[in-house]
N, C-alpha and C positions, 0 to 999 in steps of 0.2 A: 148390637145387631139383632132385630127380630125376626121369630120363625115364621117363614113362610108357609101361609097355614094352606098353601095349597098342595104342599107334598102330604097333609094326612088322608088326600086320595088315595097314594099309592104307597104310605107306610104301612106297615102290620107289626105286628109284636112277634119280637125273632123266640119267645118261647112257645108261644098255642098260636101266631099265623092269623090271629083275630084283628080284630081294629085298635086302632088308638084314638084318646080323646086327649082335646088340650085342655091342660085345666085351666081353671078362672082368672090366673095370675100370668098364663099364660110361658109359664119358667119349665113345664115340663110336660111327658105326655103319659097319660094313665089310660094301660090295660085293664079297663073293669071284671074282664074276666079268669086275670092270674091276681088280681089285686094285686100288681107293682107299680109302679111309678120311675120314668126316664127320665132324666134330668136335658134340661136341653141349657149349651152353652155355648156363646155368642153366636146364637142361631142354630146353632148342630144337634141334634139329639144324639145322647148319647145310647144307642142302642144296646149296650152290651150288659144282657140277663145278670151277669156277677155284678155288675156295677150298677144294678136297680134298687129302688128302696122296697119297702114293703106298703102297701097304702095305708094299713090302719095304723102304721106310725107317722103318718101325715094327718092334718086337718084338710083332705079332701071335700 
């Protein structure tokens, strides 16, 4: 199932409220300005801050 990228109009990052970006692979969505990373599965993002990675331990 792919995300529908037309809800990154109205998602924001539930820790600073800022924007999200899909990354290039398209598997998650990355706040550039907490540098975490959401994991999105079978379409769902998983928004929940303890369940976020950190981005410099991704190849962002």
């Amino acid at each position: 199932m792919a995300f529908d990228k037309e809800l990154l109009e109205i998602l924001a990052c539930p820790k600073c409220k800022k924007e999200l970006c899909l990354n290039s692979k398209e598997d998650s969505l990355v706040c550039k300005h907490c540098k975490i990373v959401y994991e999105i599965r079978d379409g769902i993002p998983i928004l929940l801050v303890d369940q976020a990675a950190k981005l410099s331990n991704l190849n962002e």
